[in-house]
C-alpha positions in Angstrom: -18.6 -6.9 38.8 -21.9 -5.6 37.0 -20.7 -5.6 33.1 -23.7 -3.9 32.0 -22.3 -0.7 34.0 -18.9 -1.1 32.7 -20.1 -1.1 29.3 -22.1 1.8 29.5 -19.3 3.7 31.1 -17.3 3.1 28.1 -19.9 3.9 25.8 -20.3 7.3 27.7 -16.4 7.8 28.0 -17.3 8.0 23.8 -20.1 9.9 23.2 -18.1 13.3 22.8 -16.3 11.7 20.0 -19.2 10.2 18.3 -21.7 13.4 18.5 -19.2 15.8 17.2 -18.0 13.0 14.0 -22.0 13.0 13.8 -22.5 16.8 13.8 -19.2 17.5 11.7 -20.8 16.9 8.1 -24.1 18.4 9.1 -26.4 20.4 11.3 -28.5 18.3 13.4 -31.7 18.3 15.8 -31.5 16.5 18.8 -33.8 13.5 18.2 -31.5 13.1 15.0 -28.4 12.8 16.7 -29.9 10.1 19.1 -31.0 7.9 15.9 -27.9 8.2 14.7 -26.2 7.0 18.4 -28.8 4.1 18.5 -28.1 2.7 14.9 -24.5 2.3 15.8 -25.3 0.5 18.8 -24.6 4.0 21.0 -28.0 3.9 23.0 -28.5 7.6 24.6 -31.0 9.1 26.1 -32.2 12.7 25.9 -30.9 13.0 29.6 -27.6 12.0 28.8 -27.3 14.1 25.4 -28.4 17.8 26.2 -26.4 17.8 29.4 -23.4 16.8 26.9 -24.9 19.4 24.3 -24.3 22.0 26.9 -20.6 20.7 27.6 -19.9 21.1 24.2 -21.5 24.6 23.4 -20.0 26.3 26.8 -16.6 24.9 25.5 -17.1 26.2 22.2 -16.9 23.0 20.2 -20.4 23.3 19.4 -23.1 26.0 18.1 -26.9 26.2 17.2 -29.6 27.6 14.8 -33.0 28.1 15.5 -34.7 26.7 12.6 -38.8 26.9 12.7 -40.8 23.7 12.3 -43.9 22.9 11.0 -45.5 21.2 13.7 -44.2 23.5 16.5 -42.2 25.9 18.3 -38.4 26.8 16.5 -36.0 24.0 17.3 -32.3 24.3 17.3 -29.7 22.4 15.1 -26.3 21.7 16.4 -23.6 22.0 14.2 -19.5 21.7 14.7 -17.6 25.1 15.3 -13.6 25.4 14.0 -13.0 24.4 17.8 -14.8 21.5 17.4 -13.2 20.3 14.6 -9.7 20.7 15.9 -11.2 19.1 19.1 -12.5 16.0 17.3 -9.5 15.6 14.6 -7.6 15.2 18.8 -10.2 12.7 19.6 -9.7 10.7 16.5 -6.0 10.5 17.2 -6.8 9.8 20.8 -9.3 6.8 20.1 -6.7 5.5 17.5 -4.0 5.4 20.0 -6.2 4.2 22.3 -7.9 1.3 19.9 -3.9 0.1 19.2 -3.3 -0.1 23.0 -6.1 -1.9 23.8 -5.4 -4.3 20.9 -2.3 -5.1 22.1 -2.9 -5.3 25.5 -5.6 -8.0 24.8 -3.9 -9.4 21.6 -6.9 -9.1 19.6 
């Protein structure tokens, strides 16, 4: 069994959770959203987070702004639609359920 796979599935069966709790308070760029993953321990990579951007704004759980920047071309910031919110306020109760489960199951 290669644990180092396992654990990464499980951290990307989670990202959709933890982006849209990161985006839900404010708008964010990209490279902000991965600092955010990697301080909690959530290690992504630009590959794994636009596809999952994408996911999220064709579902409608997720929007942009362009926003111009000083050393460059216009970037856009990601912020949480009213979907999204109902989504994640689901995913919360979800992961709770979830968390309990696994608690029991391995008596922690």
């Amino acid at each position: 069994m290669n644990l180092d796979n396992t654990k990464a599935q499980m951290r990307k069966g989670l990202l959709e959770l933890c982006v849209l709790s990161i985006l839900e308070s404010k708008e964010l760029y990209p490279s902000d959203v991965i600092t955010k993953l990697k301080a909690s321990k959530m290690i992504v990579v630009e590959g794994t987070l636009y596809p999952l951007l994408n996911r999220l704004l064709k579902a409608d759980l997720l929007n942009y702004n362009w926003q111009e920047s000083k050393t460059g071309p216009p970037r856009k910031y990601y912020h949480i639609t009213d979907n999204g919110r109902s989504a994640l306020k689901e995913l919360k109760s979800s992961w709770k359920d979830l968390e309990n489960a696994v608690n029991k199951a391995t008596k922690l």
